[in-house]
N, C-alpha and C positions, 0 to 999 in steps of 0.2 A: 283757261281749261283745267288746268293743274287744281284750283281751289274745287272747280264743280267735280271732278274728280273725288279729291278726298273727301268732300261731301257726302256726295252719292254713296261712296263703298265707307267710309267710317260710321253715316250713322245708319247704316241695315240694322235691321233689328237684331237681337240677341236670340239664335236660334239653332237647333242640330238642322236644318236646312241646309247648314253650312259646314256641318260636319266639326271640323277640329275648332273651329268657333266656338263651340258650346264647352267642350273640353276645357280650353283656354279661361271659356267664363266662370266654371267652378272650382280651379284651380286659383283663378283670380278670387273670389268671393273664400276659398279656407286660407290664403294669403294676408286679407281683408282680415279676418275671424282671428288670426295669430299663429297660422301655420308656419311650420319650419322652412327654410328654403329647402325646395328639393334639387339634390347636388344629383340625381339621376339623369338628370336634362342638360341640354350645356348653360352653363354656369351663369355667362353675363345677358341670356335673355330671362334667366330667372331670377338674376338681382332686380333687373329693369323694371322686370312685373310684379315682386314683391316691394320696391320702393313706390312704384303707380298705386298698388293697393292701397298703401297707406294717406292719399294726398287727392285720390280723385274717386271714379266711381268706375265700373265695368263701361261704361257706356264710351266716356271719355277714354279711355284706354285705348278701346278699338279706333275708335278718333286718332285718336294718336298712333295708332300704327298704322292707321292708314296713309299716316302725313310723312311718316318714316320709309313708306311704300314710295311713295308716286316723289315728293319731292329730292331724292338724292335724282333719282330719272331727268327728273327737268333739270337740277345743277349740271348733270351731265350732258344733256343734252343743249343746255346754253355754252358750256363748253366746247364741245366738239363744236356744234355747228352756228353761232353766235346769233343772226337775226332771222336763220330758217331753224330755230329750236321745235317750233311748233312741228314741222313734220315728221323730227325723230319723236316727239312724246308721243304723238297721235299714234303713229303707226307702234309705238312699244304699247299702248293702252290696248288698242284692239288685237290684239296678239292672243293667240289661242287661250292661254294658262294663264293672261294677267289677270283677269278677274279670281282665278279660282285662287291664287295664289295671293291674294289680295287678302279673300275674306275665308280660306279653308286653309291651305297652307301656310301661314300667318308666318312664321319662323322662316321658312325655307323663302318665301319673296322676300322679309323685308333682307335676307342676307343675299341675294340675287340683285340688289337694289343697290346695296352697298358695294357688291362687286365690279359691277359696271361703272358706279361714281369713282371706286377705285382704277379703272384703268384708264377714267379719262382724265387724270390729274399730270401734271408734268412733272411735278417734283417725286422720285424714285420711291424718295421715304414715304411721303404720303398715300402711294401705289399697296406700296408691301404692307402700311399700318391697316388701312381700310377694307388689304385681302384679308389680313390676321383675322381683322373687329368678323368680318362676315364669316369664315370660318367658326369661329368663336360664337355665334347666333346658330348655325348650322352645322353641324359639321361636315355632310356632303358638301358642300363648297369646296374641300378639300379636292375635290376630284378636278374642277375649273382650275385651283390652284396651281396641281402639279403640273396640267397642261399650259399654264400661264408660264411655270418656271422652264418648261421642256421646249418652248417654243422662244424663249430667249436665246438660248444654246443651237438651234435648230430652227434655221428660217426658211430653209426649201421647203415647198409646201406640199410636193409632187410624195413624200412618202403617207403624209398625213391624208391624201385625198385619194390614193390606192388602198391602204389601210382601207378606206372607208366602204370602197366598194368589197370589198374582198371579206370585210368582216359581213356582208349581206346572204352569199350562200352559205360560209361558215356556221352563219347564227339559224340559219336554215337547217343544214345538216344536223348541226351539232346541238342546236341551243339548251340540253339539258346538263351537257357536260360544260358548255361555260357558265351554268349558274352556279353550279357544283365546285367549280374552280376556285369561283371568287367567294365563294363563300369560306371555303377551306384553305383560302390566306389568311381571313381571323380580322379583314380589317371592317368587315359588316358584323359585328355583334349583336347590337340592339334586336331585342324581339320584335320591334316593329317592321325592321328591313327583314329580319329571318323569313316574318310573315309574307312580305312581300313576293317570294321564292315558294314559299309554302304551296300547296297541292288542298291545305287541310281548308274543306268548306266552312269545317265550324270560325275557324279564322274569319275568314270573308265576311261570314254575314252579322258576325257583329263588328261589321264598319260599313260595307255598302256593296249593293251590285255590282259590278264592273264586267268586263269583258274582257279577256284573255284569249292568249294563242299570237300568235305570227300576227303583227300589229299594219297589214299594207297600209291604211288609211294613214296612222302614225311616221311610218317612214315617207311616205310619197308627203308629206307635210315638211320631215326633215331635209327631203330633197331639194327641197324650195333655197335653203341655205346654201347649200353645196353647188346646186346647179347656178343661184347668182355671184358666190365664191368666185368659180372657176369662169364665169361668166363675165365681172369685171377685171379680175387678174388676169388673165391669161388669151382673153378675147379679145378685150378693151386696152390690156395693159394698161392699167390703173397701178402706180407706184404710190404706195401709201406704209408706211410702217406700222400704225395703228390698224387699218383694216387688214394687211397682213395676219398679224396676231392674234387678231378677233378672229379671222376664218380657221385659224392654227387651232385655238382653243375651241373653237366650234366643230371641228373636224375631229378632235382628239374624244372631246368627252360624246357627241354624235354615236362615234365608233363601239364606245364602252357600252353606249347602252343597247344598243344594234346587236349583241352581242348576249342581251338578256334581254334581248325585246319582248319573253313569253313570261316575264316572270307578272306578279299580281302588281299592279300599280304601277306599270311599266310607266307609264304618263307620267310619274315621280322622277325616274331616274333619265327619260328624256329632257324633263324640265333643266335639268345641270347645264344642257345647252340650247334648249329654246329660248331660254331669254333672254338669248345673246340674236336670235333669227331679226327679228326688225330692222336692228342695227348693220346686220348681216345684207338685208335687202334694199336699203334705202341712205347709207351711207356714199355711197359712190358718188349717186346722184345729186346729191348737196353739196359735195365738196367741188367737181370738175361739170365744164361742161361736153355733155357728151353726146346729145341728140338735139334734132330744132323740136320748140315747143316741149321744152323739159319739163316745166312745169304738171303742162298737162299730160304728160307722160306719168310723171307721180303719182298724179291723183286717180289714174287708171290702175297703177301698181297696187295701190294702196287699197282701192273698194275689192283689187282679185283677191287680195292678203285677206283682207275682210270678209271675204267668200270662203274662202278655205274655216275660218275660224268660225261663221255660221255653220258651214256643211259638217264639219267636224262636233260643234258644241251640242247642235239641235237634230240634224239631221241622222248622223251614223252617232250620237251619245259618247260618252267616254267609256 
């Protein structure tokens, strides 16, 4: 599955269909030509793509990130869950934002990709290098990260999942005074996330349509996490220190963006923690047994997930 995978998504055509794909493409091609590295971008995915320029072709490139996508997913998912891997890739492939984040978000999955193979490693140092590398690809990873380190220090789950509700009328009432906020901590600079907050149409439409305002379709998707969280923790009593953590960081960055759910591209800054959801929903069930005919308990799980991510992708649009 893993090979038809990066197949399918590395060799799509070269296309603005795909939005930051095409960007990618002619930065790759004045790389190609003998442009400077651009130190505006973070650093080590512009060495990556100026050393590809010189040795392959735009085509292969996207090949190659596609393989940089999908396969840290499988190491990790042969990890965690050794000869049921196949239902953690499945279910992280059909996941709302893999696709988009495959072939539009380019940067932001493959350092998504890298975080997840980051926390399923056992050795510490290999945890913390792999969160560094993705950070370093992204910078928003930063956000997964501090909730990675706050959730070492802090294991009771019960503040992180009241936070979560409570930041939902907040971000209701308030939600123009929390963009406001974090914007005027200074640690969103970039003109691209400014825009994101932005109001100005002219912004918008030279990137793409989108919809805005108080996101329900968005959050009732994030619920799905939270509600299977609290679901096997605390229903099931499922003792696991790994999916602990994973629901810690998924409740943490959840929150943050709950919080600027009306901003433009809000899909952006929920992805920090939907692409941890899969793993969120279908981890339990792999590890313990917990119902008769689990199997086919899964594969019901799995086509509903699959439901959500149609009704969301085609039906209500992003």
């Amino acid at each position: 599955m893993s090979l038809f995978v990066i197949l399918f998504m590395g060799t799509r055509p070269i296309s603005f269909t795909f939005a930051d794909m095409a960007v990618y493409a002619l930065e790759f091609k004045d790389y190609a030509n003998g442009a400077p590295l651009n130190t505006d971008k973070e650093i080590v995915f512009g060495v990556f793509m100026k050393f590809c320029s010189g040795i392959m072709s735009a085509e292969v490139f996207f090949l190659l990130c596609a393989f940089l996508y999908v396969y840290p997913l499988y190491l990790a998912s042969k990890k965690l869950f050794k000869d049921y891997w196949f239902y953690s890739l499945f279910i992280l492939v059909i996941s709302f934002s893999f696709w988009a984040y495959g072939t539009n978000g380019i940067r932001n999955g493959l350092a998504t990709s890298l975080f997840i193979y980051a926390l399923s490693r056992d050795k510490k140092w290999m945890t913390l290098a792999f969160i560094a590398l993705s950070v370093s690809i992204h910078t928003s990873l930063i956000i997964p990260t501090i909730a990675y380190v706050i959730s070492l220090f802090n294991k009771n789950l019960k503040p992180y999942l009241l936070a979560w509700f409570i930041a939902i009328p907040l971000s209701f009432a308030m939600g123009s005074f929390w963009e406001n906020f974090f914007l005027g901590l200074g640690l969103i600079e970039e003109d691209r996330v400014i825009g994101y907050f932005s109001d100005d149409e002219s912004y918008l439409d030279n990137i793409v349509a989108i919809k805005v305002g108080f996101r329900w379709d968005f959050l009732l998707y994030s619920a799905i996490g939270v509600f299977a969280g609290y679901y096997y923790i605390f229903r099931k009593k499922f003792e696991d220190v790994f999916y602990h953590r994973l629901f810690a960081i998924y409740l943490m960055c959840n929150t943050l963006w709950i919080l600027v759910i009306r901003a433009n591209f809000s899909n952006r800054f929920a992805y920090l923690s939907w692409f941890l959801l899969g793993l969120l929903v279908i981890y339990p069930l792999i590890k313990v047994k917990m119902f008769k005919q689990q199997h086919v308990l899964i594969g019901r799980i799995m086509l509903l997930y699959f439901a959500f991510t149609y009704v969301l992708n085609f039906v209500l649009g992003k």
